[in-house]
KOLLO-693221 format. One record per residue: residue number from 1; residue in one letter; chain; z, y, x negated of N, C-alpha, C in turn. Coordinates in Angstrom, 1 decimal. Example, Ala and Ser with C-alpha at 12.3 -4.5 7.8 and 13.67 -1.06 7.14 Angstrom:
// residues 2
<romi resi="1" resn="a" chain="A" n_zz="7.8" n_yy="-5.7" n_xx="-13.2" ca_zz="7.8" ca_yy="-4.5" ca_xx="-12.3" c_zz="7.8" c_yy="-3.3" c_xx="-13.2"/>
<romi resi="2" resn="s" chain="A" n_zz="7.1" n_yy="-2.2" n_xx="-12.8" ca_zz="7.1" ca_yy="-1.1" ca_xx="-13.7" c_zz="7.9" c_yy="0.0" c_xx="-12.9"/>
// end
This chain:
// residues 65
<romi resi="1" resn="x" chain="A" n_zz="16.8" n_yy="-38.0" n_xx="-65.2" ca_zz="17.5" ca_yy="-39.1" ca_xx="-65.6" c_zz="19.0" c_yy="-38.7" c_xx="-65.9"/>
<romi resi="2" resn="x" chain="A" n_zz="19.9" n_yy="-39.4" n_xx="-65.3" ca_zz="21.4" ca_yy="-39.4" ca_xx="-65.8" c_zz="21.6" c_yy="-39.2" c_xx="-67.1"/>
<romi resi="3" resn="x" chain="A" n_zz="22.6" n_yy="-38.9" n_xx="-67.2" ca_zz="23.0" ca_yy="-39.3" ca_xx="-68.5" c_zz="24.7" c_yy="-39.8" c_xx="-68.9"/>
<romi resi="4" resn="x" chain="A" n_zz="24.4" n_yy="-40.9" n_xx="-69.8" ca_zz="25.6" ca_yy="-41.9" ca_xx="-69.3" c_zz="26.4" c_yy="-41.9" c_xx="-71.0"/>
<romi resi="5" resn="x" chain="A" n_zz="27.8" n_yy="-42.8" n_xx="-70.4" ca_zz="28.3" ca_yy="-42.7" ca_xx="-71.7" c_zz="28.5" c_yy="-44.2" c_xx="-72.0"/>
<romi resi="6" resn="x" chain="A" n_zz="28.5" n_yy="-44.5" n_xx="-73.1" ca_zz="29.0" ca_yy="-46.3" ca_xx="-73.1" c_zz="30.1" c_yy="-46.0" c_xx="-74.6"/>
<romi resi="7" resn="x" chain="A" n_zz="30.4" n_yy="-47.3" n_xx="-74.7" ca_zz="32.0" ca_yy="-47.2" ca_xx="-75.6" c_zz="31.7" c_yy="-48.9" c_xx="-76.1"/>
<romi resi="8" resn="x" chain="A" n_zz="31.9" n_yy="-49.2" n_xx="-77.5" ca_zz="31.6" ca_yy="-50.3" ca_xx="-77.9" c_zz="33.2" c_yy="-51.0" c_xx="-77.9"/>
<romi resi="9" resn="x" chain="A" n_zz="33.3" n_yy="-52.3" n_xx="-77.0" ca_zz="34.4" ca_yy="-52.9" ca_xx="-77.4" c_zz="35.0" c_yy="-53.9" c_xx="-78.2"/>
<romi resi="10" resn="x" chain="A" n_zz="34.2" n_yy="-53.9" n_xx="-79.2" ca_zz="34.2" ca_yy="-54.5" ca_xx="-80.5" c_zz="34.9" c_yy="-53.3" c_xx="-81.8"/>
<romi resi="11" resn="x" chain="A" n_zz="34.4" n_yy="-52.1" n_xx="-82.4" ca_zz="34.7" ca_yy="-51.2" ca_xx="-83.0" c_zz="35.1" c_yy="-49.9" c_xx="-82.2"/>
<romi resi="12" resn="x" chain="A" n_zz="35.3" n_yy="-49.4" n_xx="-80.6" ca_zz="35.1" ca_yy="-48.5" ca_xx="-80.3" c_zz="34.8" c_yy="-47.5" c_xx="-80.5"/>
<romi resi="13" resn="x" chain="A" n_zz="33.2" n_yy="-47.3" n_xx="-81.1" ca_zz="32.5" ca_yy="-46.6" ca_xx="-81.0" c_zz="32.2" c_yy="-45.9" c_xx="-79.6"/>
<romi resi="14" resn="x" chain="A" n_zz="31.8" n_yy="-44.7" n_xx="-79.6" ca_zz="31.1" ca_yy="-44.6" ca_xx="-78.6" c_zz="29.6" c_yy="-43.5" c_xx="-78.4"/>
<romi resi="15" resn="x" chain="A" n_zz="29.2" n_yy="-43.1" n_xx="-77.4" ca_zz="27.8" ca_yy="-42.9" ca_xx="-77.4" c_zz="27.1" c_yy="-42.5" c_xx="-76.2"/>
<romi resi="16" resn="x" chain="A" n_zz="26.4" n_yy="-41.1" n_xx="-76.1" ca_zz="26.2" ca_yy="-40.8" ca_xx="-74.3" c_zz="24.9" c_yy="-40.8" c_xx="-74.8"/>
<romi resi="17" resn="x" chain="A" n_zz="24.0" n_yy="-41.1" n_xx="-73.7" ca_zz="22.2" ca_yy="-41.9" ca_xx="-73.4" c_zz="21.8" c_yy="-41.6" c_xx="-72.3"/>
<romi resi="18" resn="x" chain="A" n_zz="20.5" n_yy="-40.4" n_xx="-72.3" ca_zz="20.3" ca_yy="-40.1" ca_xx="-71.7" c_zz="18.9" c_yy="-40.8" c_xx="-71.1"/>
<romi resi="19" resn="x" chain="A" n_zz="19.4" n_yy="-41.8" n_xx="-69.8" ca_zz="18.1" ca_yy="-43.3" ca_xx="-69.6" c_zz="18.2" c_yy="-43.6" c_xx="-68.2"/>
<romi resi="20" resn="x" chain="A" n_zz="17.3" n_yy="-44.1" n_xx="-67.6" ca_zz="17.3" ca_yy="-44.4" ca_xx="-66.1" c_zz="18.0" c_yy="-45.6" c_xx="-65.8"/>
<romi resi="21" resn="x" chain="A" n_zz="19.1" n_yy="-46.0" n_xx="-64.8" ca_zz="19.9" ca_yy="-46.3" ca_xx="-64.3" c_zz="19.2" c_yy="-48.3" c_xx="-65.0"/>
<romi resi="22" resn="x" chain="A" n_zz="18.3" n_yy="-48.8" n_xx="-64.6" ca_zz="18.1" ca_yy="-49.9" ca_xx="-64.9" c_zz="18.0" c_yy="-50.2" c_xx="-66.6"/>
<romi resi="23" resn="x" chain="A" n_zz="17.6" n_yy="-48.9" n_xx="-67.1" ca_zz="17.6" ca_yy="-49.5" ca_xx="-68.9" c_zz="18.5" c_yy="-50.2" c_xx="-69.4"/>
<romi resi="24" resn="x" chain="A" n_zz="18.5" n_yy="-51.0" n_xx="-70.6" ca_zz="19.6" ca_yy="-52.0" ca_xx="-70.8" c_zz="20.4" c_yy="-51.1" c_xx="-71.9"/>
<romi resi="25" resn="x" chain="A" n_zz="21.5" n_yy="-51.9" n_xx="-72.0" ca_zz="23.0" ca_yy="-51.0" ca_xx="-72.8" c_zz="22.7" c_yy="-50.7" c_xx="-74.0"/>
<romi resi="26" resn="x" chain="A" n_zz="22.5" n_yy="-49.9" n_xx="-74.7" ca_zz="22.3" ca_yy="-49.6" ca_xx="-76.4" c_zz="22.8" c_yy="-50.6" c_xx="-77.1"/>
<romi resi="27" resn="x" chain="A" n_zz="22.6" n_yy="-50.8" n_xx="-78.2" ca_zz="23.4" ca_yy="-51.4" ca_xx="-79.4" c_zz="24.4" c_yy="-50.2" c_xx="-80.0"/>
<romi resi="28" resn="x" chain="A" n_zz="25.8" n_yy="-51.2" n_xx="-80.4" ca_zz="26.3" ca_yy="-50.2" ca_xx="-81.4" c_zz="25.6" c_yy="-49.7" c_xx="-82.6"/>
<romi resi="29" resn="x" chain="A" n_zz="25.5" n_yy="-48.7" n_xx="-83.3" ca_zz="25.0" ca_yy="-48.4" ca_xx="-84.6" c_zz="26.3" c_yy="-49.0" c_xx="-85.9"/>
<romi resi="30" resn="x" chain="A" n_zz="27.5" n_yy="-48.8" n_xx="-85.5" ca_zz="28.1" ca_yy="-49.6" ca_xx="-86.7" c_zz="28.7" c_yy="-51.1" c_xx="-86.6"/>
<romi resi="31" resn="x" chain="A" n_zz="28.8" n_yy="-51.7" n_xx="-85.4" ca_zz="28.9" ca_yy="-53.2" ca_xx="-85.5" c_zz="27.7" c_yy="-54.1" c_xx="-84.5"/>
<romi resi="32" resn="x" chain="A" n_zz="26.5" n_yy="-53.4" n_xx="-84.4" ca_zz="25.3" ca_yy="-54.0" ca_xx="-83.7" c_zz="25.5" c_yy="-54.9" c_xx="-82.7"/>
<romi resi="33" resn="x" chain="A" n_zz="26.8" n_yy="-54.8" n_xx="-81.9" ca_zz="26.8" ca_yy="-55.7" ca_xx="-80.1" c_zz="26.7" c_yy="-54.4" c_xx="-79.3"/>
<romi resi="34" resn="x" chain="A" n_zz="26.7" n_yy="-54.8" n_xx="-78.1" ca_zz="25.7" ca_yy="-54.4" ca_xx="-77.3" c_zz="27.2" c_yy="-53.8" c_xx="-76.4"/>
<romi resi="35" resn="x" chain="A" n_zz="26.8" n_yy="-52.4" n_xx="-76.2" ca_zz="28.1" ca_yy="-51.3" ca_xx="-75.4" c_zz="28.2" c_yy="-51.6" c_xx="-74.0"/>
<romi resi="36" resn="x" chain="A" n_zz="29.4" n_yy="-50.9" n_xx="-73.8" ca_zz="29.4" ca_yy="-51.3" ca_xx="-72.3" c_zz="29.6" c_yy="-49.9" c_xx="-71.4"/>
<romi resi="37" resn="x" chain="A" n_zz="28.7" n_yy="-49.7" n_xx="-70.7" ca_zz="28.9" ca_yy="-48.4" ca_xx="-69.7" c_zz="30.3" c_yy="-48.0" c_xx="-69.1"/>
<romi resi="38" resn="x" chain="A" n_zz="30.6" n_yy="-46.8" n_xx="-69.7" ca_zz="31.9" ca_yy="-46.2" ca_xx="-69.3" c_zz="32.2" c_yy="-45.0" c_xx="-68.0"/>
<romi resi="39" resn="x" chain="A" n_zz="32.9" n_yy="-45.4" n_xx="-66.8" ca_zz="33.1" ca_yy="-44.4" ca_xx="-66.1" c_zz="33.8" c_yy="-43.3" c_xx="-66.3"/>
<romi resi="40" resn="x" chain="A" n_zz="32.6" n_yy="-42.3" n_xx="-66.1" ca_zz="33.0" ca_yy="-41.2" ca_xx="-66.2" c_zz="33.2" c_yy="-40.0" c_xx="-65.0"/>
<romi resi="41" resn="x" chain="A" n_zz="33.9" n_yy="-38.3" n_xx="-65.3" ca_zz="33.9" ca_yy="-37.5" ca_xx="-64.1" c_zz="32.4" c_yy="-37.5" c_xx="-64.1"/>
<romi resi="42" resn="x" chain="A" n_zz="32.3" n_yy="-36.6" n_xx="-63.1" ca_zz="30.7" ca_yy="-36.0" ca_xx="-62.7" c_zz="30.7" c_yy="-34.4" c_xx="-62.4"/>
<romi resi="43" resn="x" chain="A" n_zz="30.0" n_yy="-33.7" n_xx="-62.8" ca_zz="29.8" ca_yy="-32.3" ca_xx="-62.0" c_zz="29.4" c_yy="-32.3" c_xx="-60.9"/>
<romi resi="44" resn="x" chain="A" n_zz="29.2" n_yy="-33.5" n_xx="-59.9" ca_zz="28.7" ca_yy="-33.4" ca_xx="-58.6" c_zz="29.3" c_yy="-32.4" c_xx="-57.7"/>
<romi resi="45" resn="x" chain="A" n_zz="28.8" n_yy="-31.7" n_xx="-56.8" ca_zz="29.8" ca_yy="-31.3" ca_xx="-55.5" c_zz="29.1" c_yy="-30.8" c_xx="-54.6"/>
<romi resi="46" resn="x" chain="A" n_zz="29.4" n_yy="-30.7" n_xx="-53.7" ca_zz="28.8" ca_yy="-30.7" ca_xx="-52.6" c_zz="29.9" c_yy="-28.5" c_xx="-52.0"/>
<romi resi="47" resn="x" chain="A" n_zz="28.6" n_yy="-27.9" n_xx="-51.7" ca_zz="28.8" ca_yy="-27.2" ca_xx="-51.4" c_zz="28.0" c_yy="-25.9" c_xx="-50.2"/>
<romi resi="48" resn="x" chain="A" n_zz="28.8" n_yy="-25.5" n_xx="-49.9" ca_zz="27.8" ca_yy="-24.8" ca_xx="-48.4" c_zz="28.4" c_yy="-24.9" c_xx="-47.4"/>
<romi resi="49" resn="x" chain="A" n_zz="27.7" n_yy="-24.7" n_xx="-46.0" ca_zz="27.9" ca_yy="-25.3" ca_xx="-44.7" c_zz="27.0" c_yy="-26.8" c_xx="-44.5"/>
<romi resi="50" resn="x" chain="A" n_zz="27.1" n_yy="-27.7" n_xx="-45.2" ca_zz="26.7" ca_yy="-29.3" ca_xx="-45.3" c_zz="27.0" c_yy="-29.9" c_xx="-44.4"/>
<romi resi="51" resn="x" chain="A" n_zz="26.1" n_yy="-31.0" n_xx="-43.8" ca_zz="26.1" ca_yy="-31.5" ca_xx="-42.9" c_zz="27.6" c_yy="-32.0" c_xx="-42.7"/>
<romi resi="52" resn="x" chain="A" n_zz="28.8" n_yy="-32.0" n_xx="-43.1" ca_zz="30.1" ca_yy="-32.6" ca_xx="-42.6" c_zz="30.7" c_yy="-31.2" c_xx="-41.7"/>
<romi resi="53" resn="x" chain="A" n_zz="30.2" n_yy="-29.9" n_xx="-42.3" ca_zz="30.8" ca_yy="-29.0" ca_xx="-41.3" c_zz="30.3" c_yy="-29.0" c_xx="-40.1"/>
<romi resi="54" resn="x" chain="A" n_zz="29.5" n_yy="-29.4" n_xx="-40.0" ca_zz="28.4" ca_yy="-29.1" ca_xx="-38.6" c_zz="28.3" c_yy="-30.3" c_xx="-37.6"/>
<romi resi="55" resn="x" chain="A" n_zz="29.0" n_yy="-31.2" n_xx="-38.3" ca_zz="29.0" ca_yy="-32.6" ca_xx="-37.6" c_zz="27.8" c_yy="-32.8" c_xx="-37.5"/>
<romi resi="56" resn="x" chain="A" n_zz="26.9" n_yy="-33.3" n_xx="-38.3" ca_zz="25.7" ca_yy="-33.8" ca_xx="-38.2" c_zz="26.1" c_yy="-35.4" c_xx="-38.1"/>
<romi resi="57" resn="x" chain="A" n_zz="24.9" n_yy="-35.6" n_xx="-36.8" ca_zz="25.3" ca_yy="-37.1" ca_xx="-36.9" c_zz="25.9" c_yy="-37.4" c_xx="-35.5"/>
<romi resi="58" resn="x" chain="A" n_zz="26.7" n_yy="-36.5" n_xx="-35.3" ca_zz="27.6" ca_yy="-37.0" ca_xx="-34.4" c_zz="27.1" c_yy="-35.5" c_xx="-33.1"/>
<romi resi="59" resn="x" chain="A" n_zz="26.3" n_yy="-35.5" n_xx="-33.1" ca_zz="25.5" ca_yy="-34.8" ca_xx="-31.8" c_zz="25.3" c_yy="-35.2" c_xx="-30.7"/>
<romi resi="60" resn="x" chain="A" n_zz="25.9" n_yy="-34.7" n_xx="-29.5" ca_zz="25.6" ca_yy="-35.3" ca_xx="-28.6" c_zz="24.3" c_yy="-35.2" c_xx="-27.8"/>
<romi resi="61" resn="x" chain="A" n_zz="23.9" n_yy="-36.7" n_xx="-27.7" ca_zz="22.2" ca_yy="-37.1" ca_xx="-26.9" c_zz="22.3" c_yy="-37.1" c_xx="-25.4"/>
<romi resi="62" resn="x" chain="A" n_zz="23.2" n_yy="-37.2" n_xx="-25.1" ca_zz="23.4" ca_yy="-37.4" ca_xx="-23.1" c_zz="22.3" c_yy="-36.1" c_xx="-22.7"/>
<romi resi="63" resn="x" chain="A" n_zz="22.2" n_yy="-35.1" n_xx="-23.0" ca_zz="21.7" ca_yy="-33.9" ca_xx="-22.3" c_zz="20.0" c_yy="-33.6" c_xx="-22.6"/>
<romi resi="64" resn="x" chain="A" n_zz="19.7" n_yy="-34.3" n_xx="-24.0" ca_zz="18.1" ca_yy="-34.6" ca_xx="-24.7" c_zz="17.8" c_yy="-35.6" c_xx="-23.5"/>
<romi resi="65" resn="x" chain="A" n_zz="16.3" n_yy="-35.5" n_xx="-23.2" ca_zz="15.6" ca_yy="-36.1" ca_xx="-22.1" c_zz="13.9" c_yy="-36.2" c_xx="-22.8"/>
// end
């Protein structure tokens, strides 16, 4: 499971929750409305020889029989 950040825009509070993508928004703990999911960076990356170096995808079929 992700883990996400939300930010209350009532008190600006804020709050990271670690929940699967459909759970609903937390409540604030000091003015009890309901946060709103904040975009955040990611550690994502993509690294290696990955299918963009190798042109996966884009192979040519003319000579497969």
């Amino acid at each position: 499971m992700p883990l996400y950040q939300y930010v209350c825009e009532d008190c600006g509070a804020k709050k990271e929750v670690l929940q699967a993508f459909g759970d609903p928004s937390p409540s604030c703990l000091q003015c009890l409305s309901e946060m709103t999911r904040k975009i955040c960076a990611t550690n994502f990356s993509l690294k290696g020889a990955g299918w963009a170096k190798d042109n996966y995808g884009l192979k040519n079929t003319k000579n497969e029989k």
